[in-house]
KOLLOKOL-753778 format. One record per residue (C-alpha): chain; x, y, z; residue number from 1. Coordinates in pm, 1 decimal. Layout:
BEGIN
chaine|x|y|z|num
A|X|Y|Z|NUM
...
This chain:
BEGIN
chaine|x|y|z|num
A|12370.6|-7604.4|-582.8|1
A|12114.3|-7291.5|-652.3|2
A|12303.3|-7101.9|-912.2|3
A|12191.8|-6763.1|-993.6|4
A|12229.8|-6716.5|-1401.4|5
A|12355.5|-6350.4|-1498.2|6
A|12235.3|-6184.8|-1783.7|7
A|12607.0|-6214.4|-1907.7|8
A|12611.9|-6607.5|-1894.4|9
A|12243.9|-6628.7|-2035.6|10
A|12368.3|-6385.4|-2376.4|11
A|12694.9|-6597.9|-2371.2|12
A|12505.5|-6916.7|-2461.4|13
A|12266.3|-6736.8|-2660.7|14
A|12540.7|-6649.4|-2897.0|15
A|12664.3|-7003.4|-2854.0|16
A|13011.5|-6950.2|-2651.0|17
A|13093.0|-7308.9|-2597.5|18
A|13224.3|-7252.5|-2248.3|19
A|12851.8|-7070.1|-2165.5|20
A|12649.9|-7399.4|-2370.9|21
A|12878.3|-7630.3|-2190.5|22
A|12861.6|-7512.4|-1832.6|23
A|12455.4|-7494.8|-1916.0|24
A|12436.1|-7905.4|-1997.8|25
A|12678.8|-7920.0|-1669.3|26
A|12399.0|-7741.9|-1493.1|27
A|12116.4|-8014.3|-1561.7|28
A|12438.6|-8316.3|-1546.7|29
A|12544.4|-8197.5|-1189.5|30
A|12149.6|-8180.2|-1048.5|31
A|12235.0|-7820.9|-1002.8|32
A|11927.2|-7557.9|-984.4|33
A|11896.3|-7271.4|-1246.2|34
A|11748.5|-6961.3|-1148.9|35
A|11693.7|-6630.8|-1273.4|36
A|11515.6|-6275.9|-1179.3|37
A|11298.5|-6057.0|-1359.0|38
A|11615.6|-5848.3|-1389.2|39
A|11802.8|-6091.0|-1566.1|40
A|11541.4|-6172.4|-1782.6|41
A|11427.7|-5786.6|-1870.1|42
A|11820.9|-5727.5|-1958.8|43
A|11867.4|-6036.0|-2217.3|44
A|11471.4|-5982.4|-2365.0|45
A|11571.3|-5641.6|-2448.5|46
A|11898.8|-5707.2|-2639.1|47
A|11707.6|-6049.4|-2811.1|48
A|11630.1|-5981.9|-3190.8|49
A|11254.1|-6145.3|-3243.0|50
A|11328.5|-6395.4|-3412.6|51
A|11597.9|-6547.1|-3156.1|52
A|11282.1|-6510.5|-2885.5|53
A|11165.5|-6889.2|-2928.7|54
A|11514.2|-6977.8|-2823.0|55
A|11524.1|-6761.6|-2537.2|56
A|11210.0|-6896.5|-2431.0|57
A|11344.6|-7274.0|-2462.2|58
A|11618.5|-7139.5|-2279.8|59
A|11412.5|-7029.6|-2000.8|60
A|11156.4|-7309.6|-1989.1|61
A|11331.0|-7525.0|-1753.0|62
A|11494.0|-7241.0|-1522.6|63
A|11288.9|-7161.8|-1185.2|64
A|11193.0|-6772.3|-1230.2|65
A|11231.5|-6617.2|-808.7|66
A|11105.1|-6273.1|-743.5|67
A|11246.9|-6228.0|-340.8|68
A|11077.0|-5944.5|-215.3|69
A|11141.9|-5589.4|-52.6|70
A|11428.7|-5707.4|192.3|71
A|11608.6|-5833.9|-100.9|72
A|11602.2|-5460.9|-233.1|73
A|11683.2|-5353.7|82.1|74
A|12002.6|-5535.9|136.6|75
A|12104.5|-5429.1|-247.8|76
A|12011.9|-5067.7|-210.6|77
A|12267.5|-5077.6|140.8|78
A|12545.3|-5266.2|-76.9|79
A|12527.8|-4994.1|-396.0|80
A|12595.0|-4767.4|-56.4|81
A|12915.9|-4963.2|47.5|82
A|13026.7|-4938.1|-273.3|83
A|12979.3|-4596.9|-323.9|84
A|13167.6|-4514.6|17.4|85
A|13448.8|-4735.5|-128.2|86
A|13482.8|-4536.1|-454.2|87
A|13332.0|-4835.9|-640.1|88
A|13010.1|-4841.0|-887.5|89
A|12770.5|-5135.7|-858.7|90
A|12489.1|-5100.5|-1086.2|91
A|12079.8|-5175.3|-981.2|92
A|12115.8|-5429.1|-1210.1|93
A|12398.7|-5643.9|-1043.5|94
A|12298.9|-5499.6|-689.4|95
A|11955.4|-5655.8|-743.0|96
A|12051.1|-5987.2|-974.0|97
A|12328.3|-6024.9|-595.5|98
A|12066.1|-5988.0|-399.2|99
A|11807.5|-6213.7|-516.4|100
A|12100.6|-6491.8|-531.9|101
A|12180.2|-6451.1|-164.1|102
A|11819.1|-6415.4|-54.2|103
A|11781.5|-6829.8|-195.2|104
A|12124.2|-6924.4|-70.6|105
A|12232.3|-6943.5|-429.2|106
A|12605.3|-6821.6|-622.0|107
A|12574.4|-6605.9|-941.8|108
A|12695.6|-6761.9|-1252.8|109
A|12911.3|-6497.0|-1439.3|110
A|13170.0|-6355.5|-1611.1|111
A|13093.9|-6062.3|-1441.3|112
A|13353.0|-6115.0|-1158.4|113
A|13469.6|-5787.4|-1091.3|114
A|13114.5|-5615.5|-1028.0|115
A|12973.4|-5891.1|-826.8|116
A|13271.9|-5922.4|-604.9|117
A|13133.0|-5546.7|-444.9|118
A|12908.8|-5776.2|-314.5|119
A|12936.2|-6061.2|-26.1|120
A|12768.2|-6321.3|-251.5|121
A|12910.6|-6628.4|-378.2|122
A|13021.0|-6634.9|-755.1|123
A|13097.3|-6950.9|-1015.4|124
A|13248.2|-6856.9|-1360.8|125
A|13253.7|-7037.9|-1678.4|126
């Protein structure tokens, strides 16, 4: 399975939350395929100290980086609408890190339920 990693899972095993470095080996165990987004990876660089970047850059190092394109913006953009209609926030951040997961057929991993369920992708938690 394609699984989208959230900036929330990636910081989580950064800090070492067993549940986050566990469900990471999974990941590789299962034959399961990491991804991330420039948006996940500009959220967890900024909040990295420099000298914790040569772990984040191990951490990255076998994850496929995707970059989906204008419809994928599209389809966020229209679901920060829906929310908004429905009284509900969903940030650019999670609208776009949604987006890019359903645009490869892939879940987000998270902790992040609440936010991502304004959206119609699929989510796995840890």
């Amino acid at each position: 399975m394609r699984l989208l990693l959230d900036s929330a899972f990636v910081i989580d095993h950064m800090r070492g939350l067993p549940a986050a470095v566990e469900r990471y080996r999974e990941l590789f165990e299962a034959g399961d395929e990491p991804i991330v987004n420039e948006i996940v990876v500009c959220e967890v660089r900024a909040g990295t100290r420099r000298a914790d970047l040569p772990s984040l850059h191990a951490f990255f190092e076998p994850v496929e980086f995707i970059q989906p394109g204008p419809d994928a913006a599209q389809i966020a953009g229209a679901w920060r609408e829906q929310a908004r209609r429905r009284g509900f926030h969903l940030s650019l951040a999670d609208a776009l890190v949604a987006s890019a997961a359903n645009a490869v057929e892939a879940a987000v991993l998270t902790r992040n339920v609440r936010d991502f369920a304004l959206t119609p992708v699929r989510i796995e938690t840890y």
